[in-house]
C-alpha positions in Angstrom: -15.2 -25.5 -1.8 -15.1 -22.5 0.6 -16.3 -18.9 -0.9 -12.5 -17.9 -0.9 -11.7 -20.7 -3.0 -14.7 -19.9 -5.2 -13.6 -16.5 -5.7 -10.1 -17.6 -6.2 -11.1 -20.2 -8.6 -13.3 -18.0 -10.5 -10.8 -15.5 -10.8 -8.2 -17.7 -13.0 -11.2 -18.0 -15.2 -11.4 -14.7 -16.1 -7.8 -14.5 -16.7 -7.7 -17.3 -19.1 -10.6 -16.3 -21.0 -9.5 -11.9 -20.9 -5.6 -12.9 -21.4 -4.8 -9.1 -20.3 -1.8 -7.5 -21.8 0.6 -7.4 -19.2 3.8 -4.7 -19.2 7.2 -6.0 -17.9 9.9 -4.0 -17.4 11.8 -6.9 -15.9 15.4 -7.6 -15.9 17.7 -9.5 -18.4 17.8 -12.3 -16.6 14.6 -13.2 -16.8 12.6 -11.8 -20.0 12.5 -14.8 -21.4 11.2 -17.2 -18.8 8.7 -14.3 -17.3 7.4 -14.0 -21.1 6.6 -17.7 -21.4 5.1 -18.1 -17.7 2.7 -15.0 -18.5 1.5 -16.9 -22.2 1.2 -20.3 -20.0 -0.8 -19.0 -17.5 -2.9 -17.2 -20.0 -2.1 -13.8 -20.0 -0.4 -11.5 -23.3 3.3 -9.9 -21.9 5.1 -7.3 -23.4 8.4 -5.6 -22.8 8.8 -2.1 -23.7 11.8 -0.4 -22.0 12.3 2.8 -24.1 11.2 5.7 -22.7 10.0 7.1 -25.7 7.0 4.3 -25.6 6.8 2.9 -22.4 3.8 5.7 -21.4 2.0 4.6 -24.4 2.4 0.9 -23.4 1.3 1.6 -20.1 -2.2 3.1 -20.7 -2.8 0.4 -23.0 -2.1 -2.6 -20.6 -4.2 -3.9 -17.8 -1.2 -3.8 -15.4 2.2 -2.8 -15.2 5.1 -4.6 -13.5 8.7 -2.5 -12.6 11.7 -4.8 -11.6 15.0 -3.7 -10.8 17.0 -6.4 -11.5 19.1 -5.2 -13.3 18.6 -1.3 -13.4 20.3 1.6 -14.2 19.4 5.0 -14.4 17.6 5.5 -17.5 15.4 2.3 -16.7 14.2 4.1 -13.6 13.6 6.8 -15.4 11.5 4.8 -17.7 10.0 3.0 -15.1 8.8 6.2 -13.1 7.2 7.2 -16.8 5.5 4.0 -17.0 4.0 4.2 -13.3 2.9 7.9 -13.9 1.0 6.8 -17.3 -0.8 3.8 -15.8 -1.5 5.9 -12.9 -3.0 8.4 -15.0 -4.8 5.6 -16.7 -5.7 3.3 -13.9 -3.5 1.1 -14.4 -2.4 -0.9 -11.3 1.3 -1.3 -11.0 3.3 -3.4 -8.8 6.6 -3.2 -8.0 9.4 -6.1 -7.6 12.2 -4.3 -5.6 14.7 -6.4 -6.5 17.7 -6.7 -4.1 16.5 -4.1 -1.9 19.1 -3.4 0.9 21.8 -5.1 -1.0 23.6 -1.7 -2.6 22.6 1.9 -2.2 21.5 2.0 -5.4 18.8 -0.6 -5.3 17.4 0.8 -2.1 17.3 4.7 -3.4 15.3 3.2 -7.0 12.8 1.3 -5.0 12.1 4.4 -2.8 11.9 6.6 -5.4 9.3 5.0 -7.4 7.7 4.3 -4.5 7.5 8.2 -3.9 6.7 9.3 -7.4 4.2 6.6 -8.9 1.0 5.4 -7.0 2.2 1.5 -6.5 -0.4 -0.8 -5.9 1.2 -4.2 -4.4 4.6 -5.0 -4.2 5.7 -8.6 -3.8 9.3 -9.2 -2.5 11.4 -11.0 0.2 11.1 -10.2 3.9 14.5 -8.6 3.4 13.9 -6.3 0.6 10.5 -5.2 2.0 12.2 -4.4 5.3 14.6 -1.7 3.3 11.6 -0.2 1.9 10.2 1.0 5.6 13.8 1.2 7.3 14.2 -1.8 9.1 17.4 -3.8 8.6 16.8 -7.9 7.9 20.1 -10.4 6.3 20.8 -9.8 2.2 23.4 -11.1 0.1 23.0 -10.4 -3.3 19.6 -10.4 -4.6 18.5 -13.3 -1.8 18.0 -13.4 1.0 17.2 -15.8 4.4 14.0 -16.9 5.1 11.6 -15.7 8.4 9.2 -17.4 9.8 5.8 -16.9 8.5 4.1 -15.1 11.6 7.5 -12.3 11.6 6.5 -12.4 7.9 3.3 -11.6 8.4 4.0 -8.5 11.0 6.3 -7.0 8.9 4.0 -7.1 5.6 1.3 -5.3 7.8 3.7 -2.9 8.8 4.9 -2.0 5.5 1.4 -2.3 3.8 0.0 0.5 7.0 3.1 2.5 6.4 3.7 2.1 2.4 -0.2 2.5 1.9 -0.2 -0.4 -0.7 -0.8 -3.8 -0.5 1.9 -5.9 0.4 3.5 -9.5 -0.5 6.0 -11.3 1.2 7.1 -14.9 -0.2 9.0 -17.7 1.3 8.4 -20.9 2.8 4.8 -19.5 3.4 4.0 -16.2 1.5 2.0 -13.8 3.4 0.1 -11.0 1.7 -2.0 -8.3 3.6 -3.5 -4.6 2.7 -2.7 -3.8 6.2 -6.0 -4.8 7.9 -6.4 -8.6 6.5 -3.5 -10.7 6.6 -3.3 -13.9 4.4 -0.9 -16.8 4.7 -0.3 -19.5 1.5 0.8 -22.6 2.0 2.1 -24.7 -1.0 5.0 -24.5 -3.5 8.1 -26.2 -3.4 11.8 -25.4 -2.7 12.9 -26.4 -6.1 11.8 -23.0 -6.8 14.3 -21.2 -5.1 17.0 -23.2 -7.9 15.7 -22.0 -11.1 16.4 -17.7 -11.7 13.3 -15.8 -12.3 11.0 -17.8 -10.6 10.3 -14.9 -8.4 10.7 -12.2 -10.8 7.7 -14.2 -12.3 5.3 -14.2 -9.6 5.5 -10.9 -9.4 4.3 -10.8 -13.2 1.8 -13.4 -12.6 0.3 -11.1 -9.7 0.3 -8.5 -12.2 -2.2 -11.0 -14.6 -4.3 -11.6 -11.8 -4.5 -7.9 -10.9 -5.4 -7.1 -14.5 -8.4 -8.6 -14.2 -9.3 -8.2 -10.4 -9.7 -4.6 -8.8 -9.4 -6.0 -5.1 -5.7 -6.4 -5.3 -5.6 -8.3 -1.9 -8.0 -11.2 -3.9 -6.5 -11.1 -6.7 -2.6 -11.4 -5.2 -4.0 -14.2 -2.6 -5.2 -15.8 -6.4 -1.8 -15.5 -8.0 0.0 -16.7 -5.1 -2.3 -19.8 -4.2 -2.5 -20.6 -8.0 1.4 -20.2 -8.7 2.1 -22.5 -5.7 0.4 -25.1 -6.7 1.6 -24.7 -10.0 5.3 -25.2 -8.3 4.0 -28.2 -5.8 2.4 -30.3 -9.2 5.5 -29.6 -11.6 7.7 -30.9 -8.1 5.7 -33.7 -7.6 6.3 -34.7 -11.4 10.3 -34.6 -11.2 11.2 -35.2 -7.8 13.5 -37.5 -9.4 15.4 -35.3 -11.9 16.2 -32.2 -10.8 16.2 -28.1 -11.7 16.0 -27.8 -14.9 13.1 -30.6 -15.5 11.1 -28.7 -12.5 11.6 -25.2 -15.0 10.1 -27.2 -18.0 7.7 -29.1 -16.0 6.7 -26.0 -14.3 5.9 -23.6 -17.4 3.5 -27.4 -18.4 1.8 -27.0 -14.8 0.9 -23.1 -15.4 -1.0 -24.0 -18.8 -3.1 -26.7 -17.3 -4.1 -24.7 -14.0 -7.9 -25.0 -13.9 -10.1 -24.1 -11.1 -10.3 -27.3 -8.9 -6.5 -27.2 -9.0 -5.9 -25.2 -5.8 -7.2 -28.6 -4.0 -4.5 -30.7 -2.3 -1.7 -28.2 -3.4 -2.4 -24.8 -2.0 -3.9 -23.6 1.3 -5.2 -20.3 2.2 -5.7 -18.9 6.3 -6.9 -15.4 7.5 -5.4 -13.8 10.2 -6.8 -10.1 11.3 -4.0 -6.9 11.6 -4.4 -5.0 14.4 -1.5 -2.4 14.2 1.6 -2.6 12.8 3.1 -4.0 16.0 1.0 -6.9 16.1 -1.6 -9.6 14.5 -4.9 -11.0 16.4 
């Protein structure tokens, strides 16, 4: 087992045995799921939307998640509250910019919490993290297509240099750099692109591991490798059925995650950022 792995490995031990209280204001779509993903993984979620509480929730939890979904306007009014009170106390918060590019709306949210709360990773698709630095990459909807992992990897370093935060980028690989080191993952499984919320998710499962993990590019490479192979085990199990016995089998495979699991299943490379217009 290589130091990374170690590091990795020993981090998921800390999350199991600190279970940190982790603050979602997720969408509808995907409360429920996200809630019992955090509890199998080991963590405590909570989701506190009014504004009237959502500071207090903040400075209390060991991270906060904000994922627009399904905003509106008092959510991101809420959700700036939220950033500003775990900022205040700490408190990392990452950012799932849901749909990104897709409306006006969704574009305008993202930027403005990204102006007005200290964001500490955010984790979307090469599409949506495009919008957020002012480049133009394919949406529909919420989706989007995927790049390959080396374009990935460019544009996360971009945004990360330019956003000042580190950055996560998933797909068929998921890259995530702080704009000098630049990680690729390998593992997962396309069945997860046919169950909602297995996205919205990772992001919260990021959030765990960044709860317990100040060195948010460790701890993200940690949720990432971790979640994958989560994803490639509960695949493995149902290649014959089909969606909904991958969700079921997959919420099984986050509760028995230990920290030889990573072997076989998940795969971790280093490649160095030079500047934003290119990797060595």
């Amino acid at each position: 087992m290589s130091m990374l792995e170690r590091e990795l490995s020993s981090l998921l031990v800390k999350l199991q045995k600190t279970k940190p209280l982790v603050h979602n204001m997720t969408n509808v779509v995907v409360t429920n799921f996200t809630a019992n993903g955090l509890y199998a993984l080991g963590a405590s979620p909570v989701m506190a939307y009014a504004p009237e509480e959502v500071a207090d929730m903040a400075k209390v939890a060991g991270a906060v998640v904000l994922n627009i979904g399904t905003l509106n306007s008092d959510l991101v009014e809420a959700m700036v509250i939220a950033g500003r009170s775990a900022n205040e106390n700490g408190v990392p918060v990452l950012l799932d910019p849901v749909g990104a590019g897709a409306t006006r709306f969704r574009t305008e949210s993202s930027l403005r919490i990204m102006r007005e709360v200290r964001v500490s990773l955010v984790r979307g698709n090469a599409a949506e993290i495009a919008h957020l630095i002012g480049e133009t990459r394919e949406i529909k909807g919420v989706d989007a297509g995927d790049s390959g992992s080396y374009d990935n990897a460019i544009l996360a370093v971009r945004a990360a240099q330019e956003l000042g935060t580190v950055v996560a980028i998933t797909g068929r690989e998921d890259v995530i750099t702080d704009g000098k080191l630049c990680r690729v993952i390998s593992g997962g499984d396309a069945l997860m692109t046919q169950v909602t919320g297995t996205g919205c998710l990772l992001t919260s499962v990021l959030g765990a591991f960044s709860a317990v993990e100040e060195d948010l590019l460790l701890a993200g490479t940690a949720g990432l490798a971790f979640y994958g192979t989560a994803a490639a085990r509960a695949a493995e199990r149902t290649a014959a059925f089909g969606p909904g016995s991958f969700q079921t089998a997959f919420l099984d495979e986050l509760a028995k995650l230990h920290p030889h699991s990573l072997k076989g299943y998940a795969s971790v490379r280093e490649i160095q950022a030079a500047t934003a217009g290119g990797l060595v």
